[in-house]
C-alpha positions as CSV (number, residue, x, y, z in Angstrom):
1,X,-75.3,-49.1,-16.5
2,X,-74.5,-48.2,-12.7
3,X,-70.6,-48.4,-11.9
4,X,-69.8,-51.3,-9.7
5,X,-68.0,-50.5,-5.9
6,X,-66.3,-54.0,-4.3
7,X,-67.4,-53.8,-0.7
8,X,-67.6,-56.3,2.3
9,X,-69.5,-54.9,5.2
10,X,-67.0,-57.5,7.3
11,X,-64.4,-55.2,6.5
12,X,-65.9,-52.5,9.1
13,X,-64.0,-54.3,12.0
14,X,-63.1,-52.6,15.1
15,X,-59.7,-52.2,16.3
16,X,-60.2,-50.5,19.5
17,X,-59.4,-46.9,19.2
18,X,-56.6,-47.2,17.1
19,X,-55.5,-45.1,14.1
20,X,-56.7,-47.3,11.6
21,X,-60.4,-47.1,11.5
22,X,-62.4,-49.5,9.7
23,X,-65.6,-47.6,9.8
24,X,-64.4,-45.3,7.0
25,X,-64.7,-48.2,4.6
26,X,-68.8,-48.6,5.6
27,X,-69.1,-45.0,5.5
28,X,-67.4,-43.8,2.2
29,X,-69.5,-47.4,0.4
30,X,-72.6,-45.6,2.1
31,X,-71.6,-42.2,0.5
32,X,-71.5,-44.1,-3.3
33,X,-73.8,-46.4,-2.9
34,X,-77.0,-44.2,-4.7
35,X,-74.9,-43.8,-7.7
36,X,-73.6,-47.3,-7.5
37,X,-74.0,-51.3,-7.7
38,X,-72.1,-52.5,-4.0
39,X,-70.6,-56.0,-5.2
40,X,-68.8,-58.2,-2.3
41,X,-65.8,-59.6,-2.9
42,X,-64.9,-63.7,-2.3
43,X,-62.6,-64.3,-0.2
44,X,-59.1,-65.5,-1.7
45,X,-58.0,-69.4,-1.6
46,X,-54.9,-70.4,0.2
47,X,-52.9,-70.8,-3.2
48,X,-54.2,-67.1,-4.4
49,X,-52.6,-65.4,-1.2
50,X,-49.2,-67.8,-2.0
51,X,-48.9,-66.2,-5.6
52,X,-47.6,-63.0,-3.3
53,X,-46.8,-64.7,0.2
54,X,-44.8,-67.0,1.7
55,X,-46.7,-70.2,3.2
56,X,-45.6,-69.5,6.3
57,X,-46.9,-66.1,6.7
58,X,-50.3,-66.9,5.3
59,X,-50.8,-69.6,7.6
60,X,-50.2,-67.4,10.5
61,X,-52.6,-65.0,8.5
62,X,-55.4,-67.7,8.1
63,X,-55.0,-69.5,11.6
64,X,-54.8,-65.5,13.6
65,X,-51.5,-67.2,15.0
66,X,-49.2,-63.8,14.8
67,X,-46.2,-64.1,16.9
68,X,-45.5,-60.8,19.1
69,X,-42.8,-59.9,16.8
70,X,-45.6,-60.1,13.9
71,X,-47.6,-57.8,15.9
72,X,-45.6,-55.1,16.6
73,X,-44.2,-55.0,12.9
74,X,-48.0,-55.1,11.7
75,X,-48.9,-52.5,14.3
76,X,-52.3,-54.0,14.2
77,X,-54.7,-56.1,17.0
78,X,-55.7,-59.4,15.3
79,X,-57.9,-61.5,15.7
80,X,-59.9,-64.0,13.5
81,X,-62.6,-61.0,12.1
82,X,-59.4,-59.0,11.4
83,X,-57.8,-61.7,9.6
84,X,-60.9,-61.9,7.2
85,X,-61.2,-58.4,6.6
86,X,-57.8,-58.7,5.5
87,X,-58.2,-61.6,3.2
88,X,-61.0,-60.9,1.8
89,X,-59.7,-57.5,0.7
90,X,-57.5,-59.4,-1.5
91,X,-60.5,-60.8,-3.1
92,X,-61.6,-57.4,-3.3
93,X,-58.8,-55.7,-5.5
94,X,-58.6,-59.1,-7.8
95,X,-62.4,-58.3,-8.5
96,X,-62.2,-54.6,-9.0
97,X,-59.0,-55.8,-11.1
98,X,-61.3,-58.1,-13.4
99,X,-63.8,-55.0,-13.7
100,X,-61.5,-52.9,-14.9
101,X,-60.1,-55.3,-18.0
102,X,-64.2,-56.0,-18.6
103,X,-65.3,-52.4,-18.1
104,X,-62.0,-50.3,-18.0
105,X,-62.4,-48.8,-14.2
106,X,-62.8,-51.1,-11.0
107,X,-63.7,-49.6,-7.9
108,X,-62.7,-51.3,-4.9
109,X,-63.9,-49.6,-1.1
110,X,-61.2,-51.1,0.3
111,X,-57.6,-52.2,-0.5
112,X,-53.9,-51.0,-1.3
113,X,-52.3,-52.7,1.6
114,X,-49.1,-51.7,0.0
115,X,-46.8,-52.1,3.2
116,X,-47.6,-56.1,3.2
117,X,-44.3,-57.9,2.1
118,X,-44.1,-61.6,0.9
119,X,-43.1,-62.9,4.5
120,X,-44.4,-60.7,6.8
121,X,-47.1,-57.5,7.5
122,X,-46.2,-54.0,8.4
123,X,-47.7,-50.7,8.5
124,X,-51.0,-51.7,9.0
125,X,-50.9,-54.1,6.1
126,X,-51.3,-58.3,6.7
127,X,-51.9,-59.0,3.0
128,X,-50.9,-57.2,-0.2
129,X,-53.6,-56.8,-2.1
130,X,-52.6,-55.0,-4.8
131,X,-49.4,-58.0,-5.3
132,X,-51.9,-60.7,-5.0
133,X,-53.9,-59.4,-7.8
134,X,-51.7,-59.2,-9.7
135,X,-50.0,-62.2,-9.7
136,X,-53.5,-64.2,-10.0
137,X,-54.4,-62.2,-13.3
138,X,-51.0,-62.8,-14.7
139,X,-51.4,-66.6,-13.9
140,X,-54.5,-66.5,-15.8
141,X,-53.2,-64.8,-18.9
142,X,-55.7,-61.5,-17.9
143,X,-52.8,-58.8,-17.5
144,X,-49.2,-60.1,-18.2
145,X,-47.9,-56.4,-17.8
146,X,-49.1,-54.1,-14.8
147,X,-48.1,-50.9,-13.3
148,X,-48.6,-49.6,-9.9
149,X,-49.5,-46.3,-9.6
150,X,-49.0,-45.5,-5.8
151,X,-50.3,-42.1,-4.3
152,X,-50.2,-42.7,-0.7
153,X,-48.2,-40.2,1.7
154,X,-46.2,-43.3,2.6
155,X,-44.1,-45.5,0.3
156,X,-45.3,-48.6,-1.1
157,X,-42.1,-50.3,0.1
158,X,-44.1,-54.1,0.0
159,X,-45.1,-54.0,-3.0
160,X,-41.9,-52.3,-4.6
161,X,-40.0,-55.4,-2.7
162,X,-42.5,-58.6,-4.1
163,X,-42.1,-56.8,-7.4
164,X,-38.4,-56.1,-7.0
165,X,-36.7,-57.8,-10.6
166,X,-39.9,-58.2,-12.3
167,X,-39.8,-57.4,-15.7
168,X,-43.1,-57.4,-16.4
169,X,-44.8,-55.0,-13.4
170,X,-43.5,-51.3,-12.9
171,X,-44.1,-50.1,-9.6
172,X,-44.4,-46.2,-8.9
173,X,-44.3,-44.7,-5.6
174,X,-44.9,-40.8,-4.9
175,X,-44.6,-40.2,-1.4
176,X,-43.4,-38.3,1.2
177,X,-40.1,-38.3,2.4
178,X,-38.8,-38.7,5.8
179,X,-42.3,-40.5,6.5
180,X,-43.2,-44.4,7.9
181,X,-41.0,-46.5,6.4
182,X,-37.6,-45.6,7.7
183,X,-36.6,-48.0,5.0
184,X,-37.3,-47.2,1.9
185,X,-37.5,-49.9,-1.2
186,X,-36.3,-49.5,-4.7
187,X,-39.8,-49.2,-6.7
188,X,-39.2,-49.0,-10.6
189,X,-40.0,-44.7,-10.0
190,X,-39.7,-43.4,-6.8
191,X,-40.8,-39.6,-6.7
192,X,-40.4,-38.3,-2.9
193,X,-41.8,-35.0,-1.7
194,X,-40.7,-32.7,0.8
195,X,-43.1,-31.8,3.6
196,X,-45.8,-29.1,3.2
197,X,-45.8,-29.8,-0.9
198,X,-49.0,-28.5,-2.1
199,X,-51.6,-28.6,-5.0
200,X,-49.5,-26.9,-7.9
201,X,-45.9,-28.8,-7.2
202,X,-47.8,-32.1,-6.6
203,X,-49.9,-32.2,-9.7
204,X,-46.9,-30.9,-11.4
205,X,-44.5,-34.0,-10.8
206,X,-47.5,-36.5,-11.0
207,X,-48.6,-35.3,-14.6
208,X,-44.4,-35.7,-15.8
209,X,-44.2,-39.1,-13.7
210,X,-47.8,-40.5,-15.0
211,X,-46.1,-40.2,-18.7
212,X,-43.4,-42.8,-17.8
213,X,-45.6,-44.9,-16.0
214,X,-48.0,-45.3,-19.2
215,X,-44.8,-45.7,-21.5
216,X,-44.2,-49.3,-20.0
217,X,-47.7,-50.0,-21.6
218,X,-49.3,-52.3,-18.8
219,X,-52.0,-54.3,-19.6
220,X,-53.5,-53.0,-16.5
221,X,-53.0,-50.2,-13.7
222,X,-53.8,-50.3,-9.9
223,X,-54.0,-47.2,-8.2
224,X,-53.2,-47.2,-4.4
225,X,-55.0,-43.8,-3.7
226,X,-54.2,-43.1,0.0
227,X,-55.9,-39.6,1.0
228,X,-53.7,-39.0,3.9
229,X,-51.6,-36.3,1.2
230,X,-54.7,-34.4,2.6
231,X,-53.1,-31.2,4.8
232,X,-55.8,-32.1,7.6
233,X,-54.2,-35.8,7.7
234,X,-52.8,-37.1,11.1
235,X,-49.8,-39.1,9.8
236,X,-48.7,-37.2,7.2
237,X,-46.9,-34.3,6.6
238,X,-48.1,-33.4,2.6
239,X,-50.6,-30.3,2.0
240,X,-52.9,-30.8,-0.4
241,X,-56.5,-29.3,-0.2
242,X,-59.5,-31.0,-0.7
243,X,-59.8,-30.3,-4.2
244,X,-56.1,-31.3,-4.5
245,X,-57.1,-34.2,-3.9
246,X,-60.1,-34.4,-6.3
247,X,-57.4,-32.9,-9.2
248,X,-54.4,-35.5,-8.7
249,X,-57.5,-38.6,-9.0
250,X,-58.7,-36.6,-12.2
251,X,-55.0,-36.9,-13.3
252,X,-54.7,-40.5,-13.4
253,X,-58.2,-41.7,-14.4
254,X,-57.5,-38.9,-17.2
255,X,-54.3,-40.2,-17.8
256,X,-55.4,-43.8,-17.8
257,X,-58.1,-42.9,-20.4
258,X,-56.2,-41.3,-22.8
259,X,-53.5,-44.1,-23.0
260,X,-56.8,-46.6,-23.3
261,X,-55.6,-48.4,-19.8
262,X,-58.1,-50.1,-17.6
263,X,-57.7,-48.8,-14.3
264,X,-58.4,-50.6,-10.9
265,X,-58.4,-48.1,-7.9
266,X,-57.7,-49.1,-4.1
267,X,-58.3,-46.6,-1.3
268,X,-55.6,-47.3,0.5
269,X,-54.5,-44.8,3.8
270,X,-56.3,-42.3,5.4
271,X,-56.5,-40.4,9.0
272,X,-58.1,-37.7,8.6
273,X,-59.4,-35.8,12.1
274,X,-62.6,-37.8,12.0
275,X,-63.7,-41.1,10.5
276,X,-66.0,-39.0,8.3
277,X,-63.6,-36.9,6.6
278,X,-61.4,-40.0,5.9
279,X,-64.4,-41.5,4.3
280,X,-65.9,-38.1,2.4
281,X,-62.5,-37.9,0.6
282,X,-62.3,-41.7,-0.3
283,X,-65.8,-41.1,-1.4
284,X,-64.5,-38.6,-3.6
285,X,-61.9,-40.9,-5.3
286,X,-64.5,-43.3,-6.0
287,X,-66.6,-40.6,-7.5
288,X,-64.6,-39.2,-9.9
289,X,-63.4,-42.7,-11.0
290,X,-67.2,-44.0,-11.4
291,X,-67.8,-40.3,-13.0
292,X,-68.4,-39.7,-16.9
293,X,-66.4,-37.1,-16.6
């Protein structure tokens, strides 16, 4: 039985040049599509996206009406096509989510917009993904327990903040420190790295961090795995090689699979010197996660 990828071709949108490019979604589904079934995602209902937003901010969301303020917190163009690449991401990681408690991995090409807080976007982020997930499973009894296991360079400061007091969902951030956010939220484990950490000290701290995580006992684990830890990324400042990379995903499928914890992976960020490397080591993550071994 193939492994299933969640992938929307509408999330390829263009955004003019900017940082962000949408093309490494398309390119990194091309790179696992031979090994794997490509299912799309539907997009979310209005009441899904209120389990982790405000009404107010996901009517601006749905309707493309983002005040200037919005905008330059979101650091993102929008526009109609961006707003459903954005929502229907969230549809995305809820499906990878319900693969993973049917199969015990989900694979979403897309995802772990982990900067999106409850009444506004930032970073990049319109909609958390990862929150809204969540909170739908939960409200269906699917996963009352969930952990967060957040690898991007950057904090998860969005999610840490919509989760902020719940008992039920442990949110972990290992990131670099002195990076985008200036202000940093109070996850349940925060674990920040100096610049220039490499291979050996990263994987080091993960493996000891990944053994408190899985002591909660979640009913389910997302994993925001952001490649820009990559020491050829443009925004950040970490320095792990390629197959540093390859070795922290191996840690928490591994991890996850020991503990007998369905896993549901998001790519989250990436911005590498080309679209193409972004997309190879996304490709990667998705690989060893589909992977017997």
């Amino acid at each position: 039985m193939k492994p299933r990828v969640v992938y929307s071709p509408l999330y390829a949108v263009d955004y003019g040049g900017h940082d962000f490019s949408a093309r490494k979604f398309a390119l990194a589904a091309g790179a696992v599509s031979g090994r794997a079934d490509l299912v799309e995602p539907v997009e979310p209902s209005r009441e899904d996206l209120l389990a982790a937003h405000d009404a107010a901010w996901v009517d601006k969301v749905l309707s493309s009406a983002l005040t200037t303020e919005d905008l330059k917190r979101l650091e993102l163009p929008f526009s109609p096509e961006i707003s459903l690449a954005h929502r229907l991401a969230v549809g995305g990681t809820t499906l990878a989510a319900r693969h993973a408690l049917e199969r015990g991995v989900g694979l979403h090409c897309g995802g772990g917009a982990h900067h999106a807080f409850r009444d506004h976007g930032e970073g990049y982020c319109a909609l958390n993904d990862i929150a809204a997930a969540i909170l739908k499973l939960r409200g269906e009894g699917r996963a009352r327990r969930a952990a967060v296991v957040d690898l991007d360079a950057h904090q998860g400061n969005g999610t840490a903040a919509i989760f902020s007091g719940d008992p039920a969902v442990f949110t972990f951030s290992m990131h670099q420190a002195g990076l985008y956010p200036e202000k940093k939220e109070k996850s349940s484990l925060d674990v920040e790295l100096a610049a220039g950490t490499g291979d050996k000290k990263y994987l080091e701290l993960l493996s000891k961090a990944l053994r408190l995580v899985l002591d909660f006992r979640p009913d389910l684990v997302i994993y925001q795995a952001g490649v820009d830890v990559w020491e050829r990324d443009r925004l950040g400042g970490l320095a792990l090689t390629e197959r540093g990379v390859r070795e922290r995903d191996r840690l928490v499928r591994d991890a996850c699979r020991k503990a007998g914890l369905p896993v549901a992976v998001t790519l989250g960020g990436g911005y590498g010197p080309t679209p193409e490397d972004t997309a190879r080591l996304h490709a990667n993550t998705l690989k060893v996660f589909a992977g017997p071994g």
